[in-house]
N, C-alpha and C positions, 0 to 999 in steps of 0.2 A: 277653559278646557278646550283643547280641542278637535276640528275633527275626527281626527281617526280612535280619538279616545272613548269619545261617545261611540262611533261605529263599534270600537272596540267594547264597551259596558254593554249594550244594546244587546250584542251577537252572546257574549258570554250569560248574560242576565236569561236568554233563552237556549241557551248549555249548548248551542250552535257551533262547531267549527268552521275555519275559515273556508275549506273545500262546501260546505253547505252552504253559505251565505254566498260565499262567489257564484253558486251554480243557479242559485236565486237573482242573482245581478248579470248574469249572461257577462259574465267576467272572470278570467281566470283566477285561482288565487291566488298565484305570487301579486297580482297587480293589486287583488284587495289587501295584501298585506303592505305594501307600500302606500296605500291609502289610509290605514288603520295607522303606520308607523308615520306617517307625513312627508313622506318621503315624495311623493303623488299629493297634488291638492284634488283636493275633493271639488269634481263637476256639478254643474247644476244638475245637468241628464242624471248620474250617478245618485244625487241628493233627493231625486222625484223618487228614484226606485225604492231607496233606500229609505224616505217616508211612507212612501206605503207600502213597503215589508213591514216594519216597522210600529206602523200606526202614529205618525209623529209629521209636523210639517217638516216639510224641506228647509226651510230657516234654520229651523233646529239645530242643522248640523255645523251653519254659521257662525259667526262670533259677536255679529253687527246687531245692535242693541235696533238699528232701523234699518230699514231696507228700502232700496232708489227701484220701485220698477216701470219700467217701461208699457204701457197702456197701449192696445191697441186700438182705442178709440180713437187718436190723433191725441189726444189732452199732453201730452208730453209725459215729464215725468211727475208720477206722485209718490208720495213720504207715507209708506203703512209703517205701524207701530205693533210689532207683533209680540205686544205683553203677554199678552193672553195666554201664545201657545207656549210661551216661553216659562209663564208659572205654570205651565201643566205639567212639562216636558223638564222642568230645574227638578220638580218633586220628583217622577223619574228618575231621575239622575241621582238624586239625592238616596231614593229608594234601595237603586241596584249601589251605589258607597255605599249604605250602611250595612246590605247584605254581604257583599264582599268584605267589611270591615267583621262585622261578625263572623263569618265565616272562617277569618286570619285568624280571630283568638282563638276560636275553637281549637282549630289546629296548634295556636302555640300551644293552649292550656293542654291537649291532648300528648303534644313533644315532649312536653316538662315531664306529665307522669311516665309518659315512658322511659325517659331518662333517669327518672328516680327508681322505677322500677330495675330499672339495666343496672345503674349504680349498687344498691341493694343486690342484686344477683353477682355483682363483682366481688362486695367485700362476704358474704357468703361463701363465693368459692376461693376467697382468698381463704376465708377459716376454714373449708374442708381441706385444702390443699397446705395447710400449716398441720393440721390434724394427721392427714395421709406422713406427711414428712416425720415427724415425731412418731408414729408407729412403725416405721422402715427403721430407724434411728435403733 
């Protein structure tokens, strides 16, 4: 998955439009929408703010099973393994698909009756309007 798609489940999951979240990131929104769309890679600066809006590490919004960072102890570089946030933050993920998936059936199942409904209401006034014809007649 990527960035902008989590940005994207994240923002939707708290019913947020782009203009809100941009104005939360001191960013305008066309940029956040090029970020959400990948159009823009997604910044480190960008990935701080947008964890804690959020509530989420900044890894998160990465794709990198490890992370190389830089220590400012002199130690050079060391290898973190950010399982941890990553099983919190996939449930997340996992959480807001299965809302959004439910949320699609609903609607289709909700389109279907009204289409049947609509259907039904057609072949209806096809028989009043056979009926109307044959009393003119």
């Amino acid at each position: 998955m990527t960035s902008g798609t989590k940005i994207r489940l994240l923002r939707e999951h708290k019913n947020w439009d782009q203009n809100y979240l941009s104005s939360l990131m001191e960013i305008s929104q066309p940029a956040l929408s090029k970020i959400e769309s990948d159009q823009t890679k997604l910044s480190w600066n960008h990935a701080i703010k947008l964890a804690d809006i959020f509530e989420v590490s900044p890894e998160f919004f990465f794709d990198s099973s490890i992370f190389n960072n830089n220590t400012n102890s002199g130690n050079g570089n060391q290898v973190i393994n950010p399982q941890s946030y990553y099983e919190n933050n996939l449930q997340l993920i996992k959480s807001i698909y299965e809302d959004h998936l439910h949320t699609k059936n609903e609607l289709l199942e909700s389109r279907n009756e009204r289409i049947m409904e609509l259907k039904k209401q057609i072949e209806d006034l096809k028989s009043e309007l056979a009926i109307f014809k044959k009393s003119k007649i």
